[in-house]
Every structure is written in structure tokens, then in C-alpha cells.
C-alpha positions as CSV (number, residue, x, y, z in Angstrom):
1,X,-11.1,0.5,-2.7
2,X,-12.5,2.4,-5.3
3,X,-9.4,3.3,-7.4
4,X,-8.7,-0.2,-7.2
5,X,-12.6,-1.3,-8.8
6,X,-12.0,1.8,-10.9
7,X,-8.4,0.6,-12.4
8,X,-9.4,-3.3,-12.7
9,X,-12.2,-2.5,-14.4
10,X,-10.3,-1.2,-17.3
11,X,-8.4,-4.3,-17.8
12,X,-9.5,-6.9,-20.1
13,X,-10.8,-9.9,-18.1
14,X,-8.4,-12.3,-19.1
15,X,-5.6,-10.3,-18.3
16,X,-2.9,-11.6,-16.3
17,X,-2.0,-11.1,-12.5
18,X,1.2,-9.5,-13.9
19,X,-0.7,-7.2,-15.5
20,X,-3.0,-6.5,-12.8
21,X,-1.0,-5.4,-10.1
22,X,1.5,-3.4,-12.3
23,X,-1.6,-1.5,-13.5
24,X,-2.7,-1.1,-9.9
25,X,0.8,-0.2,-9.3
26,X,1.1,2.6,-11.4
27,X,-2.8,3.8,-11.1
28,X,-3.6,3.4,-7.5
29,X,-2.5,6.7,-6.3
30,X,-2.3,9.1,-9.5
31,X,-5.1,11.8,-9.8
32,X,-6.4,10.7,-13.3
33,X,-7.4,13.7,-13.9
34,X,-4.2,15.3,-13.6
35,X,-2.5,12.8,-15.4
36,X,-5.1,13.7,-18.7
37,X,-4.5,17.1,-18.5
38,X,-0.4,16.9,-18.7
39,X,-1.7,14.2,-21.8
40,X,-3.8,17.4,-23.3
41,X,-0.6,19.4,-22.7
42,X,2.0,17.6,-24.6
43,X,-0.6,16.6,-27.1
44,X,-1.1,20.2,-27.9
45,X,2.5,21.0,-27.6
46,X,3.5,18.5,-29.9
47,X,1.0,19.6,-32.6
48,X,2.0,23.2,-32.2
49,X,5.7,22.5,-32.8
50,X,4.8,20.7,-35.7
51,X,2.5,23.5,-37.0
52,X,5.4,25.6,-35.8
53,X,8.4,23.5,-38.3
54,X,9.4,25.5,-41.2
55,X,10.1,22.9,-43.4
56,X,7.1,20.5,-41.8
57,X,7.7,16.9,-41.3
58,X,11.1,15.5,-41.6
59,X,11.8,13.6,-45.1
60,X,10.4,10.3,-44.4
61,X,8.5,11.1,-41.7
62,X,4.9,9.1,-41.1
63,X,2.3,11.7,-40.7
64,X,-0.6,9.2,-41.4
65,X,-2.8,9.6,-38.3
């Protein structure tokens, strides 16, 4: 019951029951704080490729953060 306090209480309160129950869906039983750390992961991943790229971004590329 907790997850479920936990998950609608991130929702705006007008947000619809669609909205609702597919975040419920998707939240109820994922350890949160394993799903931040695979976040961290690619984050750092991604910004080591990059730093990695010989030539940088590609031509055209939006690198405004």
C-alpha cells in the first residue's frame, strides 16, 4: 500500500485514471532504487562515449543542455 501512496503521490492531481493506473502499472513492483542507479549508469555511459568521440558531436547535432 505504500508503493501505491508513494507512486500517486508523484502524479499531478488532475491527472487522469489512464494515467494513474499505467503509472501504478509500471511502478508498483520496481525497486526505485535500482531503477536510478541503471539511470546513473547509462547517464555516465552516454557522457563518456561522447567525451570518448574523436570528432565530438555529429554535424548538426544539439548539444544545448
Amino acid at each position: 500500500m505504500s508503493r501505491t501512496r508513494y507512486v500517486a503521490a508523484m502524479l499531478p492531481h488532475n491527472a487522469s485514471d489512464n494515467l494513474v493506473r499505467t503509472a501504478l502499472l509500471i511502478c508498483e513492483d520496481c525497486g526505485m532504487d535500482d531503477r536510478f542507479t541503471i539511470g546513473i549508469d547509462l547517464m555516465l555511459r552516454g557522457l563518456d562515449s561522447y567525451l570518448r568521440a574523436p570528432t565530438g558531436p555529429a554535424p548538426g547535432a544539439d548539444t544545448a543542455l
